[in-house]
C-alpha positions as CSV (number, residue, x, y, z in Angstrom):
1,X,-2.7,-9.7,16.4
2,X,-5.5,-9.3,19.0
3,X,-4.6,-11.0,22.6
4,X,-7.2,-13.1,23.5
5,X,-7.3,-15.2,26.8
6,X,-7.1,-18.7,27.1
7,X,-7.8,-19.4,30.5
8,X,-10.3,-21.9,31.3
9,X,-13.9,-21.5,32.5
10,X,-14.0,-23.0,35.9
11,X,-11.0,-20.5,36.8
12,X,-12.1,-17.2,34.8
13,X,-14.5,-16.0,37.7
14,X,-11.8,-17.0,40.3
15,X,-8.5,-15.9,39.3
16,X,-5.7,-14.9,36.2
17,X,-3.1,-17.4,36.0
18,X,0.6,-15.6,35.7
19,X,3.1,-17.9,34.2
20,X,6.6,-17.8,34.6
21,X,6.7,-13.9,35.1
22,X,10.9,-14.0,35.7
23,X,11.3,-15.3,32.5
24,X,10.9,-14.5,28.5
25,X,8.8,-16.0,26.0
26,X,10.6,-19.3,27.0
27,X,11.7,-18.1,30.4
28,X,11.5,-20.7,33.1
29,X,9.9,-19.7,36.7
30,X,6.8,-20.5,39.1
31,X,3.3,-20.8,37.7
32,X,2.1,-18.1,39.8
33,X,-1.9,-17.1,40.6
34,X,-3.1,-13.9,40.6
35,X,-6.7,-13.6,42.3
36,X,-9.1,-11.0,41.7
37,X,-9.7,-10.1,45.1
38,X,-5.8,-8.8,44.9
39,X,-6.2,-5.3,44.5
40,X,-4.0,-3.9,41.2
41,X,-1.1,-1.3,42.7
42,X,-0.6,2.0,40.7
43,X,2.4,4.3,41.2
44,X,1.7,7.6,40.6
45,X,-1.3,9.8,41.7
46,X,-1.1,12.4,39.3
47,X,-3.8,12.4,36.6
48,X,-3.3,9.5,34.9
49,X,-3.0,7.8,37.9
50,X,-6.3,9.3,39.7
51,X,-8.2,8.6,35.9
52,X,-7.1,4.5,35.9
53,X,-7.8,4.0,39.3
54,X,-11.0,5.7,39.1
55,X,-11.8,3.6,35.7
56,X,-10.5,0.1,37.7
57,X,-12.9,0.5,40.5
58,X,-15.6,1.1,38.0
59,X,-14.9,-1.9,36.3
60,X,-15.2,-3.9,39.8
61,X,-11.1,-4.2,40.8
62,X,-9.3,-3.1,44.1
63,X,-7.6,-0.5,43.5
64,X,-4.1,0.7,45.9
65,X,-1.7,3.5,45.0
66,X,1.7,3.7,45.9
67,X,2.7,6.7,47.1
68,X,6.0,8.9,49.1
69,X,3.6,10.6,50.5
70,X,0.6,8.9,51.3
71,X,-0.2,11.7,53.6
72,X,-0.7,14.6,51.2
73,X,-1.1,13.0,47.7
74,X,-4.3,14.9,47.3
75,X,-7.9,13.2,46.4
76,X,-8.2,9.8,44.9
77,X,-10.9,8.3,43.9
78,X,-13.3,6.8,46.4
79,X,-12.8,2.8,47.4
80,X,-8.9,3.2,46.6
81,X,-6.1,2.6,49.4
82,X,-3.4,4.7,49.4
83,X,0.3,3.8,51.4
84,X,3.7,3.8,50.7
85,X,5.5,2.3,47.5
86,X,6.8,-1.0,49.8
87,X,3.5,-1.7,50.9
88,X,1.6,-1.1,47.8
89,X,4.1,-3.8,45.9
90,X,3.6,-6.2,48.7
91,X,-0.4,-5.9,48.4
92,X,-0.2,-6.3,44.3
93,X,1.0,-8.0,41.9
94,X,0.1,-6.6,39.1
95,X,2.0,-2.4,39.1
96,X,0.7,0.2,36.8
97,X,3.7,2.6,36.7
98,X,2.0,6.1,36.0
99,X,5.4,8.2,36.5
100,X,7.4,10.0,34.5
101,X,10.7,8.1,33.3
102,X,12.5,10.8,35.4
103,X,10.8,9.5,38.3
104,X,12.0,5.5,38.0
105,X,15.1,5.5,39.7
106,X,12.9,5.1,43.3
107,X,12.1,1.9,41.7
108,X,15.7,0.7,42.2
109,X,15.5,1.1,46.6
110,X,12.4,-1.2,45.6
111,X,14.2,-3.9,43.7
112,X,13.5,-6.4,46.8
113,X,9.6,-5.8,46.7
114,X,9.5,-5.8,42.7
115,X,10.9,-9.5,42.5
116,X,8.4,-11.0,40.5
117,X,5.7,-8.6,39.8
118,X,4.4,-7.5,36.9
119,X,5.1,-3.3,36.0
120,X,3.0,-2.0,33.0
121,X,4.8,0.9,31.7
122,X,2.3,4.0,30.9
123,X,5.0,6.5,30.2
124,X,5.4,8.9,27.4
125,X,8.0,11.3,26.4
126,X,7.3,14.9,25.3
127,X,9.1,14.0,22.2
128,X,10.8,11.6,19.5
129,X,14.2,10.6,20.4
130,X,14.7,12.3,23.9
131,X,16.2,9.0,25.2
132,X,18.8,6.5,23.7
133,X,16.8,3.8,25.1
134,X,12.9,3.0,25.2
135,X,11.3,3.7,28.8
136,X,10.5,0.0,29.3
137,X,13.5,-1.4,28.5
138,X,15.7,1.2,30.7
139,X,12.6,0.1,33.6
140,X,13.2,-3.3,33.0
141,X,17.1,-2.8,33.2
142,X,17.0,-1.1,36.6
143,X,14.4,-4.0,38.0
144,X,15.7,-6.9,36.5
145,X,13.9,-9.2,38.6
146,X,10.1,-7.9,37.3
147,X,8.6,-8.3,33.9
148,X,7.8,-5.1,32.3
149,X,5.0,-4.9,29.8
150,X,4.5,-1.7,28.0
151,X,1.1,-0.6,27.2
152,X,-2.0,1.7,27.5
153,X,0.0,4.3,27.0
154,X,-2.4,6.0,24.3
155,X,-4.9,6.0,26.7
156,X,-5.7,9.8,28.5
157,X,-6.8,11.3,31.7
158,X,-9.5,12.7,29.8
159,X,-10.4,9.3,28.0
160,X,-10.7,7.5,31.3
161,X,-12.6,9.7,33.5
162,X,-14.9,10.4,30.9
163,X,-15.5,6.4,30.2
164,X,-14.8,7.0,26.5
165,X,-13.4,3.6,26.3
166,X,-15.6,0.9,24.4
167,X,-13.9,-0.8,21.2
168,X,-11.0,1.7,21.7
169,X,-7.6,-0.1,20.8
170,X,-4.2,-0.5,22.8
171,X,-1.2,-2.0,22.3
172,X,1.0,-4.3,24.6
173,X,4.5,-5.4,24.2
174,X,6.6,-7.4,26.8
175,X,9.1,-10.6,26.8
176,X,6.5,-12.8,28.7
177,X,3.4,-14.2,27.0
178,X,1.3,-14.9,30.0
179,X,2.3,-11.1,31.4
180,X,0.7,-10.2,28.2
181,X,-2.3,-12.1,28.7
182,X,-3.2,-10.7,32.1
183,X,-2.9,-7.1,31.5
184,X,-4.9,-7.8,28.5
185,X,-7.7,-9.8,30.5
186,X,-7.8,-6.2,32.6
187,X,-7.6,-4.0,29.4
188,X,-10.6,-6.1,27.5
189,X,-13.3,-5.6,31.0
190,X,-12.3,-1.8,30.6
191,X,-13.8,-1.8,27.5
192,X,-10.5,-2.2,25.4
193,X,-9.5,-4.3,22.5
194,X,-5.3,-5.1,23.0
195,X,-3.1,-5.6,19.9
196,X,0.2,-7.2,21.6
197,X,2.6,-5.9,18.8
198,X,5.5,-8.7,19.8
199,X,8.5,-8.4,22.8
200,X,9.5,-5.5,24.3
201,X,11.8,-4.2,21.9
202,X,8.8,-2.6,20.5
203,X,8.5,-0.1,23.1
204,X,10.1,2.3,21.3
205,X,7.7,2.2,18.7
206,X,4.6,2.4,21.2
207,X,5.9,5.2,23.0
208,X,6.2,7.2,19.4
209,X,2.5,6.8,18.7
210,X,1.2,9.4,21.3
211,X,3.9,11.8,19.8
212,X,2.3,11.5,16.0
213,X,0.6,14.5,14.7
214,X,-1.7,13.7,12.1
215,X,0.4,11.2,10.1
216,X,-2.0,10.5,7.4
217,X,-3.2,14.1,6.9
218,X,-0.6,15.7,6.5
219,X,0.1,14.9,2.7
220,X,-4.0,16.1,2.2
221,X,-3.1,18.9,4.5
222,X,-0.3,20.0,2.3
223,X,-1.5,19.7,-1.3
224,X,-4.5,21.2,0.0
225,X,-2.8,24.4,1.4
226,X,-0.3,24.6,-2.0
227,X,-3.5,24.7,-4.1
228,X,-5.1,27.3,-1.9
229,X,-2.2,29.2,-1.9
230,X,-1.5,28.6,-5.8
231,X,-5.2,29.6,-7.2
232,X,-5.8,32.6,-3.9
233,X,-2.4,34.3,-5.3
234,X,-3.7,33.6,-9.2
235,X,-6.5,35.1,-8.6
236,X,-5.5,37.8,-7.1
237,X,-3.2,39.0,-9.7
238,X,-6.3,38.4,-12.7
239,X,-8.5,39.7,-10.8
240,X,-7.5,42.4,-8.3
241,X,-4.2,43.6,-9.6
242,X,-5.3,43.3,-13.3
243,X,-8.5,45.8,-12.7
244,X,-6.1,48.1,-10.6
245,X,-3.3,48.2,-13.6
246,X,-5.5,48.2,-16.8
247,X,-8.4,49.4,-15.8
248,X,-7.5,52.1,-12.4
249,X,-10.3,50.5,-10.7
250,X,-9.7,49.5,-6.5
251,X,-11.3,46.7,-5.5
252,X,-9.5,45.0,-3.2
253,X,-12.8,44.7,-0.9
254,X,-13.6,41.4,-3.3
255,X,-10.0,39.6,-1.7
256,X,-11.9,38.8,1.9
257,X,-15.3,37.0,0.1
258,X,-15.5,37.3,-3.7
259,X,-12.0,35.8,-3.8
260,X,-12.1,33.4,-1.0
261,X,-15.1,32.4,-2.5
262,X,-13.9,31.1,-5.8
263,X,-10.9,29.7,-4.2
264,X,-12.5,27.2,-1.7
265,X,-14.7,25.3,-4.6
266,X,-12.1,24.9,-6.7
267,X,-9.4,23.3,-4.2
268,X,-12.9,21.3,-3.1
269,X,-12.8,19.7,-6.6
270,X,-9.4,19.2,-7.7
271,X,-9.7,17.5,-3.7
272,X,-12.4,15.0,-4.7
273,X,-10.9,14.7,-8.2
274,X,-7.6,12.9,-6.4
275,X,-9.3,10.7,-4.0
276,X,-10.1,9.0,-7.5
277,X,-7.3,9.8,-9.6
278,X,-4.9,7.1,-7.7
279,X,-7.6,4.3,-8.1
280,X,-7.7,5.2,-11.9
281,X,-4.1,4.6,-12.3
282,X,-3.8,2.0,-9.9
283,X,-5.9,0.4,-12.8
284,X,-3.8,1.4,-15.3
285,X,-0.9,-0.3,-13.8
286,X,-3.0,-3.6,-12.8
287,X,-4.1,-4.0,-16.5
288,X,-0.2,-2.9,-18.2
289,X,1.2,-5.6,-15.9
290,X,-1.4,-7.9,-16.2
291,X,-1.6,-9.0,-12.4
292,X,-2.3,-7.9,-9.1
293,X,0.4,-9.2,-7.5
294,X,2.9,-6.9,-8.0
295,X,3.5,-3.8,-5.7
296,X,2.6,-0.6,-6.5
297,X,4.9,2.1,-6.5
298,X,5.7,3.4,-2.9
299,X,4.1,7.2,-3.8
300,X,1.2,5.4,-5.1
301,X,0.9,3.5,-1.9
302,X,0.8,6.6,0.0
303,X,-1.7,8.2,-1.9
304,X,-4.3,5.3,-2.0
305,X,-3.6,5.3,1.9
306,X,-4.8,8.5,2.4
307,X,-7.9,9.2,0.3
308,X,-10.2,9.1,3.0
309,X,-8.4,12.4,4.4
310,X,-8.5,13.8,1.1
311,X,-11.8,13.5,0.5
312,X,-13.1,15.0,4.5
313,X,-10.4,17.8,2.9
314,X,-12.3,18.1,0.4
315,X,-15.7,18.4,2.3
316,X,-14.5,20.8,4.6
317,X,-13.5,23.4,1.6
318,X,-16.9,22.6,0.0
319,X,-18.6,23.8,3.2
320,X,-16.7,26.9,3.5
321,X,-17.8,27.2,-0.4
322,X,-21.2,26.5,1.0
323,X,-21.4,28.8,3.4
324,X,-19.7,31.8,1.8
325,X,-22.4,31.6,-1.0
326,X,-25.2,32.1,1.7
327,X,-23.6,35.3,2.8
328,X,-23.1,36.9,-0.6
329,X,-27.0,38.6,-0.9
330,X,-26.0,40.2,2.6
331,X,-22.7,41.8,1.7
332,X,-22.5,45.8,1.8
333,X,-21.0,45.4,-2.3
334,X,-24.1,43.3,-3.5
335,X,-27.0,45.5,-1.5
336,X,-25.4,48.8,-2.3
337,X,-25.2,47.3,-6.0
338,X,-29.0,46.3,-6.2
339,X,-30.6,49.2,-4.1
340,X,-28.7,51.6,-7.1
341,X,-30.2,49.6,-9.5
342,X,-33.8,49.5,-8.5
343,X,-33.0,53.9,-8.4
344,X,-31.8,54.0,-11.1
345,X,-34.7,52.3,-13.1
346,X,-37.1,54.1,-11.0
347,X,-35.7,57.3,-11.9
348,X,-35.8,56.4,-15.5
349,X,-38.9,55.2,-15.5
350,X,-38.1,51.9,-17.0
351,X,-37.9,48.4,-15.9
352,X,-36.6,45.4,-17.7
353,X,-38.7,42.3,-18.9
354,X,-37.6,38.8,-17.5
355,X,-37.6,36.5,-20.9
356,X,-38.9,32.9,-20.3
357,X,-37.1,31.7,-22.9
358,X,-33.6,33.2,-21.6
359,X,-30.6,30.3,-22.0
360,X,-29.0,32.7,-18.8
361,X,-32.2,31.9,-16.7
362,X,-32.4,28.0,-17.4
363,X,-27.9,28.1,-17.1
364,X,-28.3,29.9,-13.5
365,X,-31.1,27.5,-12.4
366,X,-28.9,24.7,-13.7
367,X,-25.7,26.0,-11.8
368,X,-27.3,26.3,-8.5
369,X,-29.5,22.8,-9.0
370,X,-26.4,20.8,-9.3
371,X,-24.4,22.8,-6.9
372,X,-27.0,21.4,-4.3
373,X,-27.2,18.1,-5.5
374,X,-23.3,17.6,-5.5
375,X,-22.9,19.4,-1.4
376,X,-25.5,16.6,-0.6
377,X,-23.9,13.8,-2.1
378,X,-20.4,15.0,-1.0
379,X,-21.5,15.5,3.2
380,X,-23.6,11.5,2.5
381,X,-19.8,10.6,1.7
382,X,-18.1,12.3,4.4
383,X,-20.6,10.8,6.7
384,X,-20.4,7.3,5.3
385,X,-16.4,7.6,6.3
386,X,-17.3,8.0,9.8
387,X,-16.3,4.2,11.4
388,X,-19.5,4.4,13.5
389,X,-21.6,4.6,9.8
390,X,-19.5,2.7,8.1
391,X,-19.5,-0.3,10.1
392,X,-23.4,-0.5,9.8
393,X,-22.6,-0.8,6.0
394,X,-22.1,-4.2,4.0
395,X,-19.0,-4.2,1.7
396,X,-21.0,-4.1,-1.2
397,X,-23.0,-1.1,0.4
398,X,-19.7,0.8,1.0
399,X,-18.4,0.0,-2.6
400,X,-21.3,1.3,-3.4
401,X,-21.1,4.7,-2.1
402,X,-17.8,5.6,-2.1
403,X,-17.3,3.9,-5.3
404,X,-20.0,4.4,-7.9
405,X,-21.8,7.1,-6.0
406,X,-18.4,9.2,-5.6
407,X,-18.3,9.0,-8.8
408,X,-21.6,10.8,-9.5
409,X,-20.7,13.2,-6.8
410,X,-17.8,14.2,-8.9
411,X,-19.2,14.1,-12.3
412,X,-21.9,16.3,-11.0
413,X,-19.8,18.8,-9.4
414,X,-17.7,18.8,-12.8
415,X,-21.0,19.6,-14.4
416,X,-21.3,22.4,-11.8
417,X,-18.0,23.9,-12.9
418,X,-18.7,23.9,-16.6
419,X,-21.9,25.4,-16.5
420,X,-20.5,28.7,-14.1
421,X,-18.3,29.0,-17.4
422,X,-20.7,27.6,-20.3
423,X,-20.5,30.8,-22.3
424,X,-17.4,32.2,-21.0
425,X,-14.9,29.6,-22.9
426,X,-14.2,31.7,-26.1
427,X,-15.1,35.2,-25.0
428,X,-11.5,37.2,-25.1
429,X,-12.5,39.1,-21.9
430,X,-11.7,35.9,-19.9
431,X,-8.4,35.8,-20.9
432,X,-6.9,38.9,-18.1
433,X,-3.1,39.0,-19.5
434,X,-3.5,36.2,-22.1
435,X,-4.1,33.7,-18.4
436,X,-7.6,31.5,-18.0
437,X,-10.0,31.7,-15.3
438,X,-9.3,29.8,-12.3
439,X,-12.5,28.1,-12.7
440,X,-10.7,26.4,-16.2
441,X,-7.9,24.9,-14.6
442,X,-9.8,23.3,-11.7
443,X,-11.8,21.4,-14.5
444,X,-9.2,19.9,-16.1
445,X,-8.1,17.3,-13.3
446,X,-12.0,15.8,-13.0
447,X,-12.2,15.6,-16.5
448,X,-9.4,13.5,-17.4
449,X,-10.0,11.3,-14.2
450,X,-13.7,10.9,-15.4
451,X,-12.7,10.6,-19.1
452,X,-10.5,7.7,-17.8
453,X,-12.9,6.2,-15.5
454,X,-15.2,5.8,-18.3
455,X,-12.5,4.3,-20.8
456,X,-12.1,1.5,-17.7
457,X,-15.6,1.0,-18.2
458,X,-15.4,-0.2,-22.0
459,X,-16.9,-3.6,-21.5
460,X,-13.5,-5.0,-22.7
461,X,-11.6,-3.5,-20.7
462,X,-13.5,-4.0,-17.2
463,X,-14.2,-7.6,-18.2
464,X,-9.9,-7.9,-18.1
465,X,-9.3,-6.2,-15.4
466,X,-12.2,-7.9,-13.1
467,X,-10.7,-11.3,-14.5
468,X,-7.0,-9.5,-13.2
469,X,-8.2,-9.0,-9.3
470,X,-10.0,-12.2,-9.0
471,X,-6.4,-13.9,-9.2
472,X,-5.9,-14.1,-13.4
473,X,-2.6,-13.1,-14.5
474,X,-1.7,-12.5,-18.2
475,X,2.3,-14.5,-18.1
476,X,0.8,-17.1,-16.0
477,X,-2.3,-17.6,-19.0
478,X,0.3,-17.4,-21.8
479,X,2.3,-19.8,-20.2
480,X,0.0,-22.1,-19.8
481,X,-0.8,-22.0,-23.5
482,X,2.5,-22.6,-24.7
483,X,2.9,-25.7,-22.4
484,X,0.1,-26.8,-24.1
């Protein structure tokens, strides 16, 4: 839930009204007004604390930092007061704690001068777990006559000098409403958009979202490095290792580019071939139950959840594939190959006629036409993931795109795939050690998610499943038959 302020008109350009700060949610205590001419106190003049100061004054507060040694605290930024902790409390009301939890137990020799305020809790830990007890709550324990909000602490030093702030979003979380709705009357003229995610025995959970480390790539992350691993060692052993054993021949030069080469394309489709595959059998299960309302399974879930990543995955490898491809015509291999060529028809004296009518000539043509045509539709996806282009879109452009146009993008680079191996299906030379190409088994996971799309498709079917998530459900139908 977004905090949004509900403080009249008349006294929005004068002042933020603090209610009951001793208390809780329900907590009794003084109405208490907080002008804007008060300057906002920070503890701490490290980074973080230099970077919010320096990012309050631009957004028009006063700015004073609390210090224990004002003397030699080193540069601030310019319009800010710096004095000691006791009179920095007495001058604010409002305390942005920029310390490490280490640090807090000064806060207990000012326990007189805290009485009342307001302490928003920036601290992180370097890991999960590290405490038995959330920062916030073990602040608010040792100055129990405060109100301790935690929050902004997903923001950086970097984030705020560099002003990298619009529409960004923070969370808040704290035992007092109106607390809440101050802090979040400051966070919103930053630039900020505040989430308050409930009382402060959420801490714990807002001080573990700075610690996350790509939670929603890491399952793309994963299958993507098992496949690369799975199809680079598979080809290695059908390709290098075979011509070694069988036919004495070293070329293990190929493993760097020729081999990296045919593994990027093929992780990049069987990549773009799941984003799809869970909406396909989401289907499946929407039409066997005959509602919408049911759950999907839990692995299901997570999959759906993180398509997006899977499908920027996905993009990235097709670059690589993109890029590898341009370098081929300048590899030692290829020119060495091609300069003994052109000698060696020079010396005979005899050149070989290009055939219009050559099925190889329209197949290679083919092959490179929809290779281009599926990297462009692939990077217009990628981009139309970005939130920035995105958010331009309407829902039915978006649907659109990623929908119907992904698609395309997959039957096309499908297309791609079958036409490098159009007349190398039955020939027993592609079988190295009785095994297919690598090529073959990256075409069978787009092909039965395609084959399945287009079964959802029948006109009977789509018509029952449209009817399914606009609300119909099957029991509830047959039900209401039988009743009558």
């Amino acid at each position: 839930m977004t905090v949004t302020s509900n403080i009249s008109e008349e006294a929005k350009p004068e002042h933020l009204t603090l209610h009951h700060l001793g208390g809780g949610e329900d907590g009794g205590g003084a109405e208490v007004s907080y002008p804007e001419q008060e300057p906002l106190c920070i503890f701490g003049t490290g980074d973080l604390g230099r970077s919010l100061g320096l990012r309050l004054l631009q957004t028009g507060f006063k700015v004073v930092y609390g210090s224990r040694r004002p003397q030699s605290c080193g540069p601030l930024p310019d319009g800010a007061q710096v004095m000691r902790h006791e009179a920095a409390a007495k001058a604010a009301r409002l305390i942005f704690i920029c310390v490490h939890r280490e640090h807090y137990t000064f806060m207990e020799t000012l326990t007189p001068y805290l009485e009342g305020k307001v302490l928003v809790d920036l601290s992180n830990n370097l890991k999960k777990g590290i405490y038995p007890e959330a920062n916030a709550v073990y602040l608010q324990r040792l100055v129990p006559g405060a109100t301790v909000v935690k929050g902004l602490n997903t923001l950086s030093a970097w984030a705020l000098q560099n002003a990298l702030l619009s529409g960004k979003q923070v969370y808040l979380c704290g035992n007092s409403t109106e607390a809440k709705q101050a802090i979040a009357e400051v966070a919103t003229k930053m630039g900020l958009t505040v989430v308050d995610k409930g009382s402060l025995s959420a801490a714990r959970e807002l001080e573990d979202f700075p610690l996350q480390l790509f939670p929603e790539w890491r399952l793309p992350l994963k299958i993507a490095l098992g496949l690369t691993a799975f199809f680079y060692f598979y080809l290695l052993i059908r390709d290098v290792i075979y011509a070694y054993v069988e036919q004495g021949k070293d070329i293990s030069y190929r493993i760097m580019v020729s081999l990296a080469n045919k593994v990027f394309p093929i992780v990049s489709l069987v990549m773009l071939s799941l984003c799809y595959l869970p909406g396909v059998i989401a289907a499946v299960f929407q039409l066997y139950r005959g509602t919408k309302y049911r759950r999907f399974p839990n692995w299901l879930d997570r999959w759906m959840l993180c398509r997006k990543q899977m499908g920027l995955v996905a993009l990235g490898f097709a670059f690589l594939h993109a890029i590898y491809t341009f370098i081929i015509p300048i590899r030692y291999a290829v020119r060495h190959k091609l300069i003994s060529r052109v000698v060696d028809e020079m010396k005979n004296n005899k050149t070989t006629p290009f055939d219009f009518n050559d099925t190889e000539a329209w197949g290679t043509d083919s092959f490179y036409v929809l290779g281009i045509l599926g990297f462009f539709l692939y990077v217009l996806l990628g981009l139309t993931s970005l939130p920035s282009v995105g958010g331009s879109l309407s829902w039915r452009e978006f649907s659109f795109i990623q929908s119907k146009l992904g698609h395309v993008t997959l039957f096309i680079c499908t297309a791609h795939g079958y036409i490098y191996g159009w007349n190398k299906f039955l020939r027993p030379s592609t079988y190295k050690w009785y095994t297919p190409p690598g090529y073959m088994l990256c075409l069978v996971v787009p092909s039965v998610v395609l084959l399945l799309k287009m079964l959802l498709l029948l006109p009977c079917v789509d018509r029952t499943l449209t009817r399914i998530r606009q609300g119909w459900e099957r029991n509830q139908s047959s039900r209401v038959e039988t009743n009558l």
